[in-house]
N, C-alpha and C positions, 0 to 999 in steps of 0.2 A: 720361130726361134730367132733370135738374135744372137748373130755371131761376132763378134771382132777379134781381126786381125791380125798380128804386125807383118810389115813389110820384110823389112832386112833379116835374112837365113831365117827366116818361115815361109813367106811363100819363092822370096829369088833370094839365092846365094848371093852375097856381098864383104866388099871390104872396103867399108863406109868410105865414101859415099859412091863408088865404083860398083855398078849391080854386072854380075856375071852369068847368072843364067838360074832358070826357073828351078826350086825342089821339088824333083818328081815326085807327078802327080798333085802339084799344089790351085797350078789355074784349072786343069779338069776338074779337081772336086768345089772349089768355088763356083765354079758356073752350076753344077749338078744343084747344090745348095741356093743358088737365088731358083733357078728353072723350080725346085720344091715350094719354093715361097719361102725361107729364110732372107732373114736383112743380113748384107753384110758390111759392117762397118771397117774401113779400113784404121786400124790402130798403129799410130807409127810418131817419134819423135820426129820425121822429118819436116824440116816445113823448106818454106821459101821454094827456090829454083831443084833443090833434090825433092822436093817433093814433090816437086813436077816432073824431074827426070824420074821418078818410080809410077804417075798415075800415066805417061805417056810410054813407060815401060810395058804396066798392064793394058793400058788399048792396044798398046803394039800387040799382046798377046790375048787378044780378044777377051777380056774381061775389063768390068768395071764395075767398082764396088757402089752401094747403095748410097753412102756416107763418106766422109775420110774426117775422122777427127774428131766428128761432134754424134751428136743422135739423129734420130730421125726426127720427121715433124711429129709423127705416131708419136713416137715416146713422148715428143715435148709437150705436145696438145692431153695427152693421157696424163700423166705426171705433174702437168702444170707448172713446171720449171722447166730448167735448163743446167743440171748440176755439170762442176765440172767435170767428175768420173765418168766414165762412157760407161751406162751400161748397158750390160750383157748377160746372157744366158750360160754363151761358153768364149772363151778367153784363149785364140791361140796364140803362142809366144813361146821363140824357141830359148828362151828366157825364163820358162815356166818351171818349178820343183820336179824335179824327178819325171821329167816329160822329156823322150827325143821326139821332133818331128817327125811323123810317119803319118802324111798323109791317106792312105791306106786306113789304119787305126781310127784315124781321126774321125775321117768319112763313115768307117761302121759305129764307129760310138753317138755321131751325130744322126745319124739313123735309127738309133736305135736298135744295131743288132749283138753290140756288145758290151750293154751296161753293165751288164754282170763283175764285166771284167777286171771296170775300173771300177766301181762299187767296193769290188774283192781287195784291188788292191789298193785303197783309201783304207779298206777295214784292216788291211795286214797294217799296215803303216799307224795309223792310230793304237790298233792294238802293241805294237812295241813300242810308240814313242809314250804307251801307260804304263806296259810292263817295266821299262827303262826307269820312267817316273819313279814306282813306286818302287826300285832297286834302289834307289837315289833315296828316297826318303826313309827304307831301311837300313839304309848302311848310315846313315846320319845318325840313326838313333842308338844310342848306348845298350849293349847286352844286359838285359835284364839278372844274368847270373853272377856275370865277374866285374859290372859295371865299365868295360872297357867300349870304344866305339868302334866295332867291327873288327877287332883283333882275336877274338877267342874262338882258338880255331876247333874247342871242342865242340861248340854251340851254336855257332855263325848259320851256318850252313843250312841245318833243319831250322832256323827260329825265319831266316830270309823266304826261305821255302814256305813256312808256316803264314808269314807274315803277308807273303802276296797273294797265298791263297786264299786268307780272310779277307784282303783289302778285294780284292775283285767280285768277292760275295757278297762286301761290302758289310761285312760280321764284326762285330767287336775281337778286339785284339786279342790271339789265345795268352795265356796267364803262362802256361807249362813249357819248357822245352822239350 
């Protein structure tokens, strides 16, 4: 698997470009992950002299990433290019949607021992951001009785009901309120 990284408040706390000390548990499970055979690419806006003061941070802390920045020869020889995206497999970045850093987490999802987890809540979060959707495209549409859009407060209510329960069976539109 190929993994990349960012540096700053994922694997060491910072307040650019000043690094203050490692998020626990972040150099223990990078090392556990190359020792598996995982690449890990280090993903990180810094360059120049901070980007040295962060890869002489990680030797100080006995790690060193596979890559910093670019891919490996694998991917490039595989691929046959060189695009500019890094990629990857998994993506850590404390930067990331609805992600706190928890190394911990991290390490069992990278393992394999709890996909389920995030699988479940990828599934919850799609399912609202459809159910949302299709609130959104109900309440747009004009009440088929009083032709008002979303004010009739006798009808509203079962026809939104009515209407999300068809779209997710993906049934044609009932006719009746």
């Amino acid at each position: 698997m190929i993994i990349a990284v960012d540096f700053d408040n994922t694997i060491a706390g910072t307040t650019f470009p000043e690094i203050h000390g490692e998020i626990a548990g972040a150099i223990d499970a990078l090392k556990r992950f190359q020792q598996a055979g995982h690449t890990i690419i280090l993903w990180t806006c810094r360059e120049g002299k901070v980007l040295n003061d962060a890869l002489f941070w990680l030797a100080d802390h006995g790690f060193s990433p596979d890559c910093v920045n670019c891919h490996s020869e694998k991917q490039i020889a595989e691929w046959g290019t060189d695009p500019r995206k890094i990629g990857a497999d998994v993506y850590i970045d404390d930067r990331n949607a609805l992600c706190e850093i928890d190394w911990k987490r991290i390490e069992d999802f990278i393992n394999g021992k709890t996909p389920n987890v995030v699988f479940d809540e990828k599934s919850q979060i799609r399912e609202l951001l459809d159910e949302n959707r299709l609130l959104i495209e109900v309440l747009r549409e004009r009440c088929e009785l009083c032709g008002d859009r979303s004010a009739c407060p006798n009808c509203r209510i079962d026809y939104v009901l009515k209407q999300i329960k068809h779209r997710r069976k993906n049934l044609p539109c009932p006719q009746e309120h």
